[in-house]
C-alpha positions, 0 to 999 in steps of 0.5 A, spaced: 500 500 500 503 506 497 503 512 503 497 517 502 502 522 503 505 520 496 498 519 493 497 528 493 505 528 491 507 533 485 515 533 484 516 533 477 510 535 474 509 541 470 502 545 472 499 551 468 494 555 472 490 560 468 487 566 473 494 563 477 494 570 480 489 571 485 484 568 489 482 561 487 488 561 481 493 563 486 491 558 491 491 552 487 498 554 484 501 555 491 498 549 493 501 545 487 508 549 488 508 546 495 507 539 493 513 539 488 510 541 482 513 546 477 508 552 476 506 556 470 501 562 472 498 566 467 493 572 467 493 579 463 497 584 467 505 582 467 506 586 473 501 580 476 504 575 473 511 577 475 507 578 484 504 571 483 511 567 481 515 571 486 511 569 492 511 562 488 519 563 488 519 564 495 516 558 498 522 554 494 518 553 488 520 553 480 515 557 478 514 562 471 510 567 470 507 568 462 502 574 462 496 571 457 488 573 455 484 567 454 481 571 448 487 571 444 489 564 441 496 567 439 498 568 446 495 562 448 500 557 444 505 562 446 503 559 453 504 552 452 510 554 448 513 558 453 512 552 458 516 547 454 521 551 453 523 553 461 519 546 463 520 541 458 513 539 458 506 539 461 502 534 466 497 539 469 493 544 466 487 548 470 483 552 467 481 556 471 481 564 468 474 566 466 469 573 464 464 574 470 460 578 465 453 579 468 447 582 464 440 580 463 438 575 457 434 581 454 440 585 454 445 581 451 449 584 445 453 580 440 459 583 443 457 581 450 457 573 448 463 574 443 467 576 450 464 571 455 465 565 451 471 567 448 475 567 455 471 562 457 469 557 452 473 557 447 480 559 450 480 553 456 479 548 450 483 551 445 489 551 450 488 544 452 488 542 445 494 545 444 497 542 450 495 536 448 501 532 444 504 534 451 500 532 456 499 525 451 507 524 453 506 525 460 505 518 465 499 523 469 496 527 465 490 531 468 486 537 466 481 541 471 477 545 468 474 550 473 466 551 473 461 554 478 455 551 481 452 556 476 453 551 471 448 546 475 442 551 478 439 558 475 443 564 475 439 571 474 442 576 470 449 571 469 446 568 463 452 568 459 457 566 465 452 560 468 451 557 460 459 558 458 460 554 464 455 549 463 458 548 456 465 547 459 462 542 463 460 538 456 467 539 454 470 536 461 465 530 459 467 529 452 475 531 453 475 525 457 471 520 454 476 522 448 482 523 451 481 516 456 485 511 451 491 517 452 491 516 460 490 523 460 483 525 466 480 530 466 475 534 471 471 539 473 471 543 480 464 547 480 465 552 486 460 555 490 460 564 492 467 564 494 470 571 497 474 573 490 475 579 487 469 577 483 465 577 488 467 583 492 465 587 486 457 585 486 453 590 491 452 588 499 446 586 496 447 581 492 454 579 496 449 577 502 445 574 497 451 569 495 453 568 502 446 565 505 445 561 499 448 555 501 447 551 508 453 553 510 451 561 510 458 564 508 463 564 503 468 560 502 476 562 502 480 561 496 484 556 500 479 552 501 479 550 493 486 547 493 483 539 497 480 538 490 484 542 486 490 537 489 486 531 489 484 532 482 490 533 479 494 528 483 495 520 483 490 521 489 484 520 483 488 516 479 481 513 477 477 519 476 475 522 470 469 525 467 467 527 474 465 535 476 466 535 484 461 540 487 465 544 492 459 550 494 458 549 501 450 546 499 448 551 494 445 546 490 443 541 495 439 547 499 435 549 492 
């Protein structure tokens, strides 16, 4: 019987984290910088990016910062290719950056849907097909792809949001059905209300609405993110794939 210890051990992976320069992104980097992996945060603000790997650095970890916007695909592949080149290759991939874009249905423009899917749709899969020929090299490859238990339950007025993160629920499935004879699993996290710079920018209205929607009636903290983000991403769910772990405090159970 392996150690558990050994079960959640990262040494001598290579993770990409996108939105790895805050909240939940910065929590799960950290965590994966401590279990041993190498760590590649991207966001868009190069001055986040340089912050996030000196606090990884600081730690003792390998880490490398690229600054990335999910919505260009050129920036994206320079993402894997910036990877490879410092690292060598790619194990872990988490997409976890995302647009919040909130607007009721009946004022949903053109440029709105293209916005919103474009960082939260077609970005996370565009970037893990092209790290795909790496994570096919890999002997534990996992992709995670953060979502929101908005995907699962109504989200008034975060239509565009809860239907981008639903979709990539449908491709977390289908990733992992096509992707299982390659040994690569693949996941998704659904978080409940979270106390991120995302939330912190609704009114104190809508803040104390999120709080109270669960059984547990808080928010939780971005820490709280990095058991399932770790378990997913470790040989401890060796014999996980397809699967979205629902981590909301009972959000949905209390609908």
């Amino acid at each position: 019987m392996r150690d558990p210890n050994e079960l959640f051990d990262l040494s001598g992976r290579t993770a990409i984290v996108t939105g790895g320069t805050r909240g939940i992104g910065l929590a799960v980097a950290e965590a994966f910088s401590m279990a041993g992996a190498n760590v590649v945060v991207a966001s868009r603000k190069v001055e986040a990016c340089q912050a996030a790997v000196g606090q990884l650095e600081a730690h003792g970890g390998r880490a490398l910062g690229v600054p990335t916007h999910m919505g260009d695909l050129e920036g994206v592949r320079n993402l894997i290719d910036a990877t490879v080149a410092r690292f060598g290759g790619i194990d872990i991939v988490v997409n976890n950056a995302a647009n919040p874009l909130a607007l009721p249905i009946e004022l949903i423009t053109e440029e709105a849907f293209d916005k919103s899917y474009e960082v939260n749709v077609k970005g996370p899969v565009m970037l893990t097909q092209f790290a795909l020929p790496y994570l096919r090299q890999s002997q534990r490859a996992s992709v995670i792809n953060v979502i929101s238990v908005a995907a699962l339950i109504p989200a008034p007025y975060m239509a565009l949001y809860s239907a981008s993160k639903a979709a990539m629920l449908a491709f977390t499935r289908n990733m992992a059905a096509e992707w299982a004879s390659d040994e690569i699993r693949v996941n998704a996290i659904a978080p409940g209300p979270v106390d991120t710079d995302m939330v912190r920018n609704n009114t104190p209205e809508v803040i104390e609405r999120m709080r109270t929607s669960n059984l547990q009636h808080r928010l939780a903290a971005p820490s709280e993110i990095i058991g399932p983000a770790l378990f997913l991403a470790s040989d401890a769910s060796s014999y996980v794939t397809g699967q979205v772990l629902v981590a909301d405090g009972g959000t949905v159970a209390a609908r």
